[in-house]
C-alpha positions in Angstrom: 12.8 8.4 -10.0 11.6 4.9 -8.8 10.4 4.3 -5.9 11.7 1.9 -3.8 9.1 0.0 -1.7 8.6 -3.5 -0.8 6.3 -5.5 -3.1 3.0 -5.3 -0.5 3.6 -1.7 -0.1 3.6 -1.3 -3.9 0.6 -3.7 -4.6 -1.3 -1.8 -2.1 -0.4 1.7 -3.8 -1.1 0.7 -7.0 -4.7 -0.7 -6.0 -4.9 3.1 -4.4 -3.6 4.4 -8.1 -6.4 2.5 -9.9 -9.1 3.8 -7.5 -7.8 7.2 -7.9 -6.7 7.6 -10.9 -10.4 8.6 -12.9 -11.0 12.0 -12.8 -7.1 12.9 -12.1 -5.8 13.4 -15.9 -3.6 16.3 -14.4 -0.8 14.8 -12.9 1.3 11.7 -13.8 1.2 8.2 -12.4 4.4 8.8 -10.7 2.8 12.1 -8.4 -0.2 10.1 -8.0 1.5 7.1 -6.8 4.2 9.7 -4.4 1.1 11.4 -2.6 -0.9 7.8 -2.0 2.4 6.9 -0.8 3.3 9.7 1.0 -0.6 9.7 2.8 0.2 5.9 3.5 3.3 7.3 5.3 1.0 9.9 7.1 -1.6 7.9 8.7 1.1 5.3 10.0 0.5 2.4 7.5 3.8 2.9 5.5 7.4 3.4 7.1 10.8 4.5 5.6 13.8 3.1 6.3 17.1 2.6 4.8 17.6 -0.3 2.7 21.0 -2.8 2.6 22.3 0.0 -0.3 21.9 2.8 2.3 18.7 4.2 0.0 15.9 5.2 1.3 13.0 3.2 0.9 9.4 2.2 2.2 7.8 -0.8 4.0 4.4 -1.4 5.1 3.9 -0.8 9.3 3.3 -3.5 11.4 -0.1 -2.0 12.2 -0.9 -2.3 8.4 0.2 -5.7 8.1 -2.0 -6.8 11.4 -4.8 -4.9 9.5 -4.2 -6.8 6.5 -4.1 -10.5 8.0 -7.2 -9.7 10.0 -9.0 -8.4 6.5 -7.9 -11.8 4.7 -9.0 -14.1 8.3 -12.8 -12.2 7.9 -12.7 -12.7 4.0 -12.1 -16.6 4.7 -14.4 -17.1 7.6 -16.9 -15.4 4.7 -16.0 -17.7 2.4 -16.7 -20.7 4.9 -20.0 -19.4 6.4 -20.9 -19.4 2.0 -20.3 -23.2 1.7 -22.0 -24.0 5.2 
C-alpha cells in the first residue's frame, strides 16, 4: 500500500528511515516508514486528513512547519555569523 503524504511529510520520514534503518534488518521499509509515520502522527507533528479523492492521507501540523521555518532561520543566521 502507498502511503499518501505530502512531499515535506515524506522527505521528513524518509530522513527518519535512513537514521533508523541500521540495526532494523527485521522489518521492511514500508513498516519502518508506517511507525515513523505513525509516531509523527503521535507527538502532533503529522495530521490526517482526507484528500480531494476522499483518501485518507497525511500532512505535516502547523506546529511542525513553525518548527521547521524556525530550524532553517537559526541555520541561516549561522551561516551569516560564519562569513562575519
Amino acid at each position: 500500500m502507498r502511503l499518501r503524504m505530502s512531499k515535506m511529510l515524506r522527505f521528513w520520514d524518509e530522513c527518519e528511515y535512513d537514521r533508523r534503518r541500521d540495526g532494523r534488518d527485521d522489518c521492511a521499509k514500508s513498516q519502518l516508514l508506517c511507525e515513523i509515520l505513525h509516531e509523527f502522527e503521535k507527538v502532533g507533528d503529522a495530521m490526517r486528513y482526507l484528500n480531494s479523492k476522499g483518501r485518507v492521507a497525511w500532512k505535516p501540523t502547523p506546529r511542525m512547519l513553525a518548527r521547521l521555518a524556525d530550524a532553517e532561520q537559526e541555520a541561516r543566521d549561522d551561516a551569516d555569523q560564519e562569513l562575519i
